[in-house]
C-alpha positions as CSV (number, residue, x, y, z in Angstrom):
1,X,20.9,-8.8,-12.4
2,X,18.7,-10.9,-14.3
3,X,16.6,-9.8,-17.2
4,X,13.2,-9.5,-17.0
5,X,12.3,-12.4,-19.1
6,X,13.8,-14.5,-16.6
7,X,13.2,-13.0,-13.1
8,X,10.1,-10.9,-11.5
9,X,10.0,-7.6,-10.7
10,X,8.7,-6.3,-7.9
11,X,-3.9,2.1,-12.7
12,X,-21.3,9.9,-12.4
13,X,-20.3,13.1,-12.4
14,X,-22.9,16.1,-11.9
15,X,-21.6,18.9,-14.5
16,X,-24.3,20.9,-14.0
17,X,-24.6,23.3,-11.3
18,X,-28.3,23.1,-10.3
19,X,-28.1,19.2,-10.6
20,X,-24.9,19.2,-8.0
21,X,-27.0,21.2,-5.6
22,X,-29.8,19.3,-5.9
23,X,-27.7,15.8,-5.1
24,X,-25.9,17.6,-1.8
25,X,-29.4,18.7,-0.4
26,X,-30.3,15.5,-0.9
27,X,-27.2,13.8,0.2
28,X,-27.8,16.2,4.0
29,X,-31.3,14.4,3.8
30,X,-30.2,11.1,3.6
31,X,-27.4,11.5,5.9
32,X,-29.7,12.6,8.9
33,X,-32.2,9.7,7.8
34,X,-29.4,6.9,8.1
35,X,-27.1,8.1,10.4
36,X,-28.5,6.9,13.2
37,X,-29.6,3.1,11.7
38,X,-25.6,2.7,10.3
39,X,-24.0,3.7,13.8
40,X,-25.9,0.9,16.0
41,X,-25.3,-2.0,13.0
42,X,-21.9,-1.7,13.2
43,X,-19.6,-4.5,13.8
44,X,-17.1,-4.4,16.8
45,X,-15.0,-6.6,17.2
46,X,-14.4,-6.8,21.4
47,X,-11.5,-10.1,21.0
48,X,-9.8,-11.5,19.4
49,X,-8.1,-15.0,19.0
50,X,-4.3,-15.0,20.5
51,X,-5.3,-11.5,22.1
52,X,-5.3,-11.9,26.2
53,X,-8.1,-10.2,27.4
54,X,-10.7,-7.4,25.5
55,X,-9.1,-5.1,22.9
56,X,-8.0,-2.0,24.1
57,X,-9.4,0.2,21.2
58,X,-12.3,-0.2,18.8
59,X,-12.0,-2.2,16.3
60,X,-15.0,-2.8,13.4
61,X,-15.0,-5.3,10.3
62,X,-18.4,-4.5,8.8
63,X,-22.1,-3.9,9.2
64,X,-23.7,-6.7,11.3
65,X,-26.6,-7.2,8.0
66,X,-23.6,-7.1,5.4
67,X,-21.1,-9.5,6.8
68,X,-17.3,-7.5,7.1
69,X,-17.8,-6.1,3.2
70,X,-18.8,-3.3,1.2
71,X,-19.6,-4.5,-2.0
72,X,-18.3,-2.0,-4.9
73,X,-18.1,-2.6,-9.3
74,X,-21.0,-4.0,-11.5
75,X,-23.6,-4.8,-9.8
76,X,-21.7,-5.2,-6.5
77,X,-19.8,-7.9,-7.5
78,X,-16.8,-7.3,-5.8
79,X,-17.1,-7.7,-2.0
80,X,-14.5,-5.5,-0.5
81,X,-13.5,-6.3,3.4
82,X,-11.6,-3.7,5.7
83,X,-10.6,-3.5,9.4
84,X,-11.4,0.1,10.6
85,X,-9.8,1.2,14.4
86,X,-10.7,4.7,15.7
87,X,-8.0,6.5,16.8
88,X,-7.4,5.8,20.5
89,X,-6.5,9.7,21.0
90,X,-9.6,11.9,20.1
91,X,-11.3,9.8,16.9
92,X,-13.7,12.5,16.6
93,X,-10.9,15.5,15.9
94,X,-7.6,12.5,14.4
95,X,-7.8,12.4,10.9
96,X,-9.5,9.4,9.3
97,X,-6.7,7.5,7.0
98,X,-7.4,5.2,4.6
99,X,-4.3,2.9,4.2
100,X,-3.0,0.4,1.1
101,X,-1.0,-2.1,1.4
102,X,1.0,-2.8,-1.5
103,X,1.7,-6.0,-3.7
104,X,-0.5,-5.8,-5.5
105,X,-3.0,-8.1,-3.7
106,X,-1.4,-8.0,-0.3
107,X,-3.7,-7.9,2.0
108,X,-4.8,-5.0,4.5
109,X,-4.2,-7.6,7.2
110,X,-0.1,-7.0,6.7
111,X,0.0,-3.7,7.0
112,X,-1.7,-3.9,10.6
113,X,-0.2,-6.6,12.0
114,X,3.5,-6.2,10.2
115,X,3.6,-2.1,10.3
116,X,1.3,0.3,11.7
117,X,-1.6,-0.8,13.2
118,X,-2.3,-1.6,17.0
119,X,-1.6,-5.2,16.8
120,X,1.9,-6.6,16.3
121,X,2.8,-11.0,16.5
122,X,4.9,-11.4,19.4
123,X,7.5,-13.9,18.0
124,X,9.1,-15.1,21.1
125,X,5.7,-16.6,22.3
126,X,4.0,-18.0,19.1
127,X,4.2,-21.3,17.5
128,X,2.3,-21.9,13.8
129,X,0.3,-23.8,15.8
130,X,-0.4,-21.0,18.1
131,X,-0.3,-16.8,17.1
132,X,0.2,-14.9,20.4
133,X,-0.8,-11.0,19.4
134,X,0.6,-8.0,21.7
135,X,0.3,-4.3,21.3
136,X,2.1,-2.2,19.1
137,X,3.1,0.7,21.4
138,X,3.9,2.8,18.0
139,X,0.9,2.1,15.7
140,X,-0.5,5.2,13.9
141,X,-3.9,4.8,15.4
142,X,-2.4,6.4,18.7
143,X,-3.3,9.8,16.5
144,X,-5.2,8.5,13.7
145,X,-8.2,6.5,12.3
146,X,-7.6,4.2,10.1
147,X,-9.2,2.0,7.5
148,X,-6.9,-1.3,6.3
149,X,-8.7,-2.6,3.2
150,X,-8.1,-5.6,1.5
151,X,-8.1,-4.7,-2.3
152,X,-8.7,-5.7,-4.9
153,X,-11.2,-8.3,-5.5
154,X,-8.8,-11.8,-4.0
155,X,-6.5,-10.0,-1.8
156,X,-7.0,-10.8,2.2
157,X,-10.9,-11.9,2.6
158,X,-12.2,-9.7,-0.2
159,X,-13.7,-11.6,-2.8
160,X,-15.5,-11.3,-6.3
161,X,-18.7,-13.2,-7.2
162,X,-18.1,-13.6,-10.8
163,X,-14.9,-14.8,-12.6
164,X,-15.3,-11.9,-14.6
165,X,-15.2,-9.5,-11.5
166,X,-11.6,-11.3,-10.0
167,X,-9.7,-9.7,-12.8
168,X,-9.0,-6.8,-12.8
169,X,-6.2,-3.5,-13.7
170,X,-4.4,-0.2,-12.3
171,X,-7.5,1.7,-13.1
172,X,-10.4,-0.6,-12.4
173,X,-9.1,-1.3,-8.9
174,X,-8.6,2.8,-8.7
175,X,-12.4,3.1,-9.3
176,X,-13.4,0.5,-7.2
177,X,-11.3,2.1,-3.6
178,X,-12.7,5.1,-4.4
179,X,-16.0,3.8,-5.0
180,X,-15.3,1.9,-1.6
181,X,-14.5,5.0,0.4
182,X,-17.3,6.7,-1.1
183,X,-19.3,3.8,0.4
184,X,-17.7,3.7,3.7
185,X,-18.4,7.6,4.3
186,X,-22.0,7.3,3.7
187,X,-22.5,4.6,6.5
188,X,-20.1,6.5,9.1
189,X,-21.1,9.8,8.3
190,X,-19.5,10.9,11.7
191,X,-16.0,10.7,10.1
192,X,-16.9,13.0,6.7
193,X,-15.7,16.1,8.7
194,X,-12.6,14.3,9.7
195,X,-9.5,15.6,7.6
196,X,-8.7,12.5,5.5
197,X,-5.2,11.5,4.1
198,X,-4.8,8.2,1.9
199,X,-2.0,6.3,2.3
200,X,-0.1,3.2,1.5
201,X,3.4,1.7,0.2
202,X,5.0,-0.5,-2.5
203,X,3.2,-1.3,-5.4
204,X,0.3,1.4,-3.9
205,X,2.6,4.1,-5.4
206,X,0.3,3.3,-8.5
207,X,-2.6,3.4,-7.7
208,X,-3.1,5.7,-4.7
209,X,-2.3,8.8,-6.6
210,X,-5.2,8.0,-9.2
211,X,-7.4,7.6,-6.1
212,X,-6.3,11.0,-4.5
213,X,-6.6,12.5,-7.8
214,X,-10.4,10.9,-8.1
215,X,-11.6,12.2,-4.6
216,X,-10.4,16.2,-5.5
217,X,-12.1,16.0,-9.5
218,X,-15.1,14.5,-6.8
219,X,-15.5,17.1,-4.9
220,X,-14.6,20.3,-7.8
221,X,-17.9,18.9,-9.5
222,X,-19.8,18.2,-6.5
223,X,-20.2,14.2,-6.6
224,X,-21.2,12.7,-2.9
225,X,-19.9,12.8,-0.2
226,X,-17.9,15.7,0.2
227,X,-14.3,14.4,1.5
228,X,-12.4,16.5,3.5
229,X,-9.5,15.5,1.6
230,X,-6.1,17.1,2.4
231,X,-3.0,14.6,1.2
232,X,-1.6,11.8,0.9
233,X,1.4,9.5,2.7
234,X,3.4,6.9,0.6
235,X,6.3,4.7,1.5
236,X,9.4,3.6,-1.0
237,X,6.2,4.3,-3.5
238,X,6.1,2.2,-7.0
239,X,5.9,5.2,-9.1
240,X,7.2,5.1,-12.6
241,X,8.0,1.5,-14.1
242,X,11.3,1.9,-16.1
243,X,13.2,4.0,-13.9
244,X,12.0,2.5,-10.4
245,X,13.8,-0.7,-12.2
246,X,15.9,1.0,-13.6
247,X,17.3,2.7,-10.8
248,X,18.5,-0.7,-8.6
249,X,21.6,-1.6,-10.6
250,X,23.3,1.9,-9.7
251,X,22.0,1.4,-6.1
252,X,23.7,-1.5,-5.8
253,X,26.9,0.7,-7.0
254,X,26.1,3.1,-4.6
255,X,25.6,1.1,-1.3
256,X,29.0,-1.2,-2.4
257,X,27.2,-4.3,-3.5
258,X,28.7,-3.6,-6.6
259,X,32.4,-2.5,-7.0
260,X,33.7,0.7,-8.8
261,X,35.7,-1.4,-11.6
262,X,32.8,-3.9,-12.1
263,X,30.0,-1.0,-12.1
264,X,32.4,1.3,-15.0
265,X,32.8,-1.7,-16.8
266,X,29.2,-2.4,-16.7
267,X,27.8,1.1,-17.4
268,X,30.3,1.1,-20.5
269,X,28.8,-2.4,-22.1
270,X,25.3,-2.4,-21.1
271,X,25.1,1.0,-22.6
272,X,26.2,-0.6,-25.9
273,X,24.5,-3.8,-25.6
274,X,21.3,-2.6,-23.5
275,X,20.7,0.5,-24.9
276,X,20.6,1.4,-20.4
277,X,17.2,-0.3,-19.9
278,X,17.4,-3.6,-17.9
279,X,13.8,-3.8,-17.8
280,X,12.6,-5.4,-21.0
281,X,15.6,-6.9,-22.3
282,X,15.3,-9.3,-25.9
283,X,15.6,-12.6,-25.2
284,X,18.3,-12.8,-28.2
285,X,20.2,-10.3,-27.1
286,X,22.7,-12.7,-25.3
287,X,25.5,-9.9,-24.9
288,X,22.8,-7.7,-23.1
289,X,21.5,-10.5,-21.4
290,X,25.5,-11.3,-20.3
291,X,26.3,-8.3,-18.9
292,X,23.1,-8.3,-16.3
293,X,24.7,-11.5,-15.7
294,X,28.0,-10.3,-14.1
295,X,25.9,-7.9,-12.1
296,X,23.6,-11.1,-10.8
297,X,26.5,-12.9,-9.5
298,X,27.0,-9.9,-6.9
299,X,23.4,-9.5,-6.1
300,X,21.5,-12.1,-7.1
301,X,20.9,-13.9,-3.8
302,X,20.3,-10.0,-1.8
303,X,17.2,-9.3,-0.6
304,X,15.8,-6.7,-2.4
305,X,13.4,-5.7,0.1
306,X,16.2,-5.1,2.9
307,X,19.3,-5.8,1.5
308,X,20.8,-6.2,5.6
309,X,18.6,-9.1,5.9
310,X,18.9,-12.4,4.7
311,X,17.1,-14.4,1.7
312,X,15.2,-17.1,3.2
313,X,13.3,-19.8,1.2
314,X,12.0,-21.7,4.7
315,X,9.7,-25.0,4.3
316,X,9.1,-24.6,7.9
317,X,9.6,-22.2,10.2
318,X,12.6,-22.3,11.7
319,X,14.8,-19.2,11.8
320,X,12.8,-15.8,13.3
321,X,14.9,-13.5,11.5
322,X,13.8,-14.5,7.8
323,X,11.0,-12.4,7.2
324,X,9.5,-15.2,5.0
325,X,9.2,-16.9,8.6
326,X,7.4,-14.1,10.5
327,X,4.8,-13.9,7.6
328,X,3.8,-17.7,8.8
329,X,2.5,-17.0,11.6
330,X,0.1,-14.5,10.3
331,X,-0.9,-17.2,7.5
332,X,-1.5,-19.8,10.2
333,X,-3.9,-16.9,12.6
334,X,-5.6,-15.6,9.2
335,X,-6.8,-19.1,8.5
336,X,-8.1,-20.4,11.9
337,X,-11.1,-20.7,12.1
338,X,-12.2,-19.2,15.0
339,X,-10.5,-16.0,13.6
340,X,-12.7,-15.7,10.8
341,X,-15.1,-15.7,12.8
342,X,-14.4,-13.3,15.1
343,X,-13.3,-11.1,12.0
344,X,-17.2,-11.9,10.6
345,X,-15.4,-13.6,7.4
346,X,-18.0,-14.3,4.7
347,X,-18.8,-18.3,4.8
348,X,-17.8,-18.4,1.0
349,X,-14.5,-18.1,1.6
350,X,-14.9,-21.0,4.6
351,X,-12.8,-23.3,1.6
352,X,-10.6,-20.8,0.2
353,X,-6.8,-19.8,1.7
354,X,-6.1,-16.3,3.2
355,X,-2.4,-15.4,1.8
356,X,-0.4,-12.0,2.9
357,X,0.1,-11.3,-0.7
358,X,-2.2,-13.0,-3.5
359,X,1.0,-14.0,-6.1
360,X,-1.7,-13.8,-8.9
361,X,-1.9,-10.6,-8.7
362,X,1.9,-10.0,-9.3
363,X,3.2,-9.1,-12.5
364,X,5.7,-9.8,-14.7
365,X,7.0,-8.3,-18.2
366,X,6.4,-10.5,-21.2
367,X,4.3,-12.9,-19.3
368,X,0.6,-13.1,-19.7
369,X,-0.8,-11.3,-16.6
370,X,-3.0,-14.1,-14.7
371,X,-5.4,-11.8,-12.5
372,X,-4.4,-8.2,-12.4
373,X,-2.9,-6.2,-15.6
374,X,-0.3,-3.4,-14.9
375,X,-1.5,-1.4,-17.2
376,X,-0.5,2.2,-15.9
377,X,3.2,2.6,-16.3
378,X,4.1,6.1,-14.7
379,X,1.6,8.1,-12.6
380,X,4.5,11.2,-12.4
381,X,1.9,12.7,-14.4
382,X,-0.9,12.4,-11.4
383,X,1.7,13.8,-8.9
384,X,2.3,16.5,-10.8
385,X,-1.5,17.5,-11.0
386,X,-2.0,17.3,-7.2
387,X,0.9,20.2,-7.1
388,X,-1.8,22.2,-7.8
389,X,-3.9,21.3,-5.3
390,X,-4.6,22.6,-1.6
391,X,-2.4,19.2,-0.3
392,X,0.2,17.8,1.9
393,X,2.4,15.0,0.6
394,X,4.6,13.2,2.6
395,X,6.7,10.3,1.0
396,X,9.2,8.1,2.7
397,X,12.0,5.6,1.8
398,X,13.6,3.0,3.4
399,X,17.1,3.3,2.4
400,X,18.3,-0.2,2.5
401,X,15.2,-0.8,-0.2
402,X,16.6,-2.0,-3.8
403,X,13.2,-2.9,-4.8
404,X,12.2,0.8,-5.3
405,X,15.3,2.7,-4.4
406,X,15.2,5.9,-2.5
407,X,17.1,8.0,-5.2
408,X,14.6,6.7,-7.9
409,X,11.7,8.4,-5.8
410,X,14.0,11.4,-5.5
411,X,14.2,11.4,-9.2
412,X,10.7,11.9,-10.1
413,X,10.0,14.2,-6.9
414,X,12.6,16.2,-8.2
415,X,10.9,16.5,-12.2
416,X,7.5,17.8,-10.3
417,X,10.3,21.3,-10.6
418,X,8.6,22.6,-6.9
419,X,10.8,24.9,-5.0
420,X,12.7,23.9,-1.9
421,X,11.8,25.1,1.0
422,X,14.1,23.1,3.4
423,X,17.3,21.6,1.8
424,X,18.6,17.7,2.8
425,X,19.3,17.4,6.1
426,X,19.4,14.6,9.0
427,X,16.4,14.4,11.5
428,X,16.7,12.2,14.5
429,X,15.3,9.7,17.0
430,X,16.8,10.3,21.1
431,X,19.9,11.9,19.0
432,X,20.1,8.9,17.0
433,X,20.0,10.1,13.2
434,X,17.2,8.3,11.8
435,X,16.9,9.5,8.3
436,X,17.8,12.5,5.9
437,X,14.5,14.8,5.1
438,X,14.0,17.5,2.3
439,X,10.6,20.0,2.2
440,X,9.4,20.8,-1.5
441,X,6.5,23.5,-2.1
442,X,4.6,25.2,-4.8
443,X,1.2,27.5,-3.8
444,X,-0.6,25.6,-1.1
445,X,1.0,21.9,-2.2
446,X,3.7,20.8,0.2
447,X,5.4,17.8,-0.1
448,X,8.3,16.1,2.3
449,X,10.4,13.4,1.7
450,X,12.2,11.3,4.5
451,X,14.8,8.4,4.2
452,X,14.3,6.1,7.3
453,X,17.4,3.9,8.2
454,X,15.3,0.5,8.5
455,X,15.1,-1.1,12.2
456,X,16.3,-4.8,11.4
457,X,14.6,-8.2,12.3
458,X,13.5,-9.2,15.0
C-alpha cells in the first residue's frame, strides 16, 4: 500500500431557566403565526426531467421567495440546498430523517439517486446524452421522510457568497447542518413532532455524531426548536483517522488479497520500520516506505470501495459496470439545464459545474488542505457520550469495503465497553444470509451493528 505522502486517503445557548421559558413561549407564538404562510410557499416539485409522467410522491427543493436554499453561517452566507420527500406511507406519523452523504462534499443528489431515495438511473435506457430516471421500489422514503442536503458550502448546488464562507472544517460544517435543521424545522413546523434520526455514511461518520451530539446539549438547555431527537443511522462510518487506515492492510489479510507468508513477513518489518502506522509515513523512511510497497503490488489496483468490482478510469462511458461510469449519467442530468430548473437552482450557479463529489473538499495528509480542513481526528469520544443518552444507534458495514473496513467500526464500537445484548449472528433476506448483526446496550442507549454482503453492479 502506498504511503500517505504519495496516495489519498479516503469536525446561543439559554442557561438560564426563566430566559429558556421565555424563548419556548415565544417560539409556540411564532410557530402558530408562520405556520400557515411557510406551508403554502413551499416548493414542489410535480416532474421532473427523464421522469415519464408526474412524480409519484412529494417532492420539495425550497421556499418559492428563497429559491431551493436555506441560508445558514455569518450573515447567511452559505446557501445550503436540500431535496426533502415525505414519506409515501403516513408522513405525518414516519419519522423525519435527515440524511449525509459522505465525501466530504458529495452531494445530497448521490445518495438519492445512487442509494436510498425514490429515484434510481435506469442504465439500460440512458445515454449521457439522455438520463432516463425509474423508481426505486426499495427507497427508505416508503417508511420515512427524508431530507438530502447538499453540505457544505460547494457540494451539489449549495453555494457560499464569499470566498471566506467556501472554506470551511469538521466543526464549522457541524454548526452549520445543525443550524440548517434548526432552520428547516421552523418553516415545516408540521414535522417537529415527528421522531427524527440523522443519518449518513462515509466520511459523515465525522461529522454526524457532533451534529447528534449538538441537537441533545440543544434541547437539555432549551435552545429552539425542540427536536424530537431519538438516534442516529451510519453506514461503513469514517470514525477515528489512524485506525480506520489503519485497519485496511489486515483486511486485505483477512479477505485473501494478501497471502499468509507475505502478511507475517510484513507485520514483522513494518513493525520495525513503521512503528505499525501506515498513515503518516516519513518520506525518508525508504525501508518503511518499501515494505507498504510489497503490500501495493497486491492491492494497489483494488477498488477500495468494493473490492469485487473493478477499478475503472473511463474517458467515456463505455462499460456499465464501472461505477465511475454510472456516476456520468447523473453528472450529465445534474447539469441540464432544464433540470436546474425544475430543481429551482439558484441562477448563480447557471456557470458553475454540479459534481457528485466536490474533490476540493477531499483531504489528504501532509498536503495543504484546499477547501475543507479535517481537523477532528476521532469522534469515539462523541459516541461514547450519546451512550448516555435516551438513543438508538444503528450502524452498518459493507463487508467488501477496504476504505473503512467493517472490523475497524467493530473496534471502536467495541471500546464504548456497552453490554451485549444479542451476540454475532447471521440475519437474512428470502433465506438468503445477508449479513452478520450484533445488539450492544447500556441504560436507555441501544446500538446495532449489521454487515451487509454488498449487491454488485449493475
Amino acid at each position: 500500500m502506498k504511503p500517505q505522502s504519495e496516495s489519498h486517503l479516503q469536525p446561543w445557548r439559554f442557561n438560564n431557566k426563566s430566559s429558556s421559558q421565555i424563548s419556548l413561549l415565544w417560539f409556540a407564538v411564532f410557530l402558530q403565526v408562520v405556520s400557515s404562510e411557510v406551508i403554502e410557499s413551499q416548493f414542489l416539485v410535480k416532474t421532473l426531467p427523464g421522469f415519464l409522467g408526474e412524480l409519484p410522491f412529494t417532492l420539495e427543493t425550497g421556499q418559492q421567495c428563497a429559491l431551493s436554499y436555506i441560508g445558514v453561517g455569518e450573515s447567511d452566507d452559505v446557501q445550503l440546498f436540500y431535496y426533502f420527500i415525505e414519506s409515501e406511507g403516513n408522513p405525518k406519523d414516519d419519522p423525519l430523517m435527515l440524511w449525509l452523504t459522505g465525501g466530504p462534499g458529495c452531494s445530497g443528489l448521490s445518495g438519492l439517486l445512487y442509494e436510498i431515495g425514490p429515484l434510481t438511473i435506469d442504465f439500460a435506457n440512458s445515454t449521457l446524452t439522455k438520463t432516463v430516471l425509474k423508481i426505486n421500489p426499495f427507497s427508505w422514503t416508503k417508511a420515512a421522510n427524508i431530507i438530502f442536503l447538499d453540505q457544505p458550502a460547494g457540494t451539489g448546488y449549495s453555494y457560499a457568497k464569499t470566498p471566506e464562507a467556501s472554506i470551511t472544517n469538521d466543526t464549522l460544517s457541524t454548526m452549520q447542518a445543525y443550524q440548517f435543521l434548526k432552520k428547516w424545522l421552523v418553516d415545516h413546523p408540521k414535522f417537529l413532532h415527528n421522531t427524527l434520526y440523522v443519518a449518513g455514511d462515509s466520511y459523515s461518520g465525522i461529522v454526524l455524531p457532533m451534529i447528534v451530539q449538538e441537537i441533545y446539549d440543544g434541547n437539555e438547555v432549551g435552545e429552539g426548536p425542540k427536536m424530537n431527537i431519538k438516534g442516529y443511522i451510519l453506514g461503513n462510518p469514517f470514525t477515528d483517522t489512524s485506525n480506520d487506515y489503519n485497519s485496511r492492510i489486515p483486511y486485505a489479510h483477512r479477505m485473501a488479497l494478501l497471502s499468509d507468508a507475505i502478511y507475517k513477513v510484513f507485520l514483522q518489518s513494518t513493525k520495525e520500520n513503521c512503528n505499525g502506522e501506515y498513515l503518516k509515513v516519513d518520506p525518508d523512511n525508504s525501508l518503511c516506505i518499501n515494505d507498504l510497497q510489497v503490500v501495493d503490488e497486491c492491492i494497489g489496483r483494488i477498488y477500495l470501495a468494493n473490492i469485487l468490482e473493478p477499478s475503472c478510469k473511463i474517458p467515456q462511458l463505455q462499460i456499465q459496470w464501472c461505477r465511475d461510469g454510472t456516476h456520468l449519467y447523473s453528472s450529465a442530468w445534474a447539469n441540464s439545464r432544464d433540470v436546474r430548473e425544475a430543481l429551482h437552482v439558484s441562477e448563480a450557479l447557471n456557470n458553475i459545474e454540479w459534481v457528485r463529489c466536490n474533490e476540493t473538499m477531499h483531504f489528504y495528509f501532509g498536503a495543504e488542505p484546499i477547501a475543507y480542513t479535517h481537523n477532528v481526528l476521532s469522534v469515539v469520544g462523541y459516541h461514547q457520550r450519546l451512550a448516555h443518552k435516551n438513543c438508538r444507534a444503528l450502524v452498518y458495514s459493507g463487508d467488501h469495503d477496504m476504505v473503512v473496513p467493517y472490523f475497524a467500526t467493530l473496534n471502536w464500537i467495541e471500546s464504548l465497553n456497552l453490554s451485549v445484548g444479542k451476540d454475532w449472528r447471521p440475519w437474512f433476506v428470502n433465506d438468503q444470509v445477508a449479513g452478520y448483526t450484533m445488539e450492544f446496550l447500556k441504560n436507555e442507549y441501544s446500538l446495532t451493528y449489521a454487515t451487509i454482503k454488498v449487491r454488485n453492479l449493475p
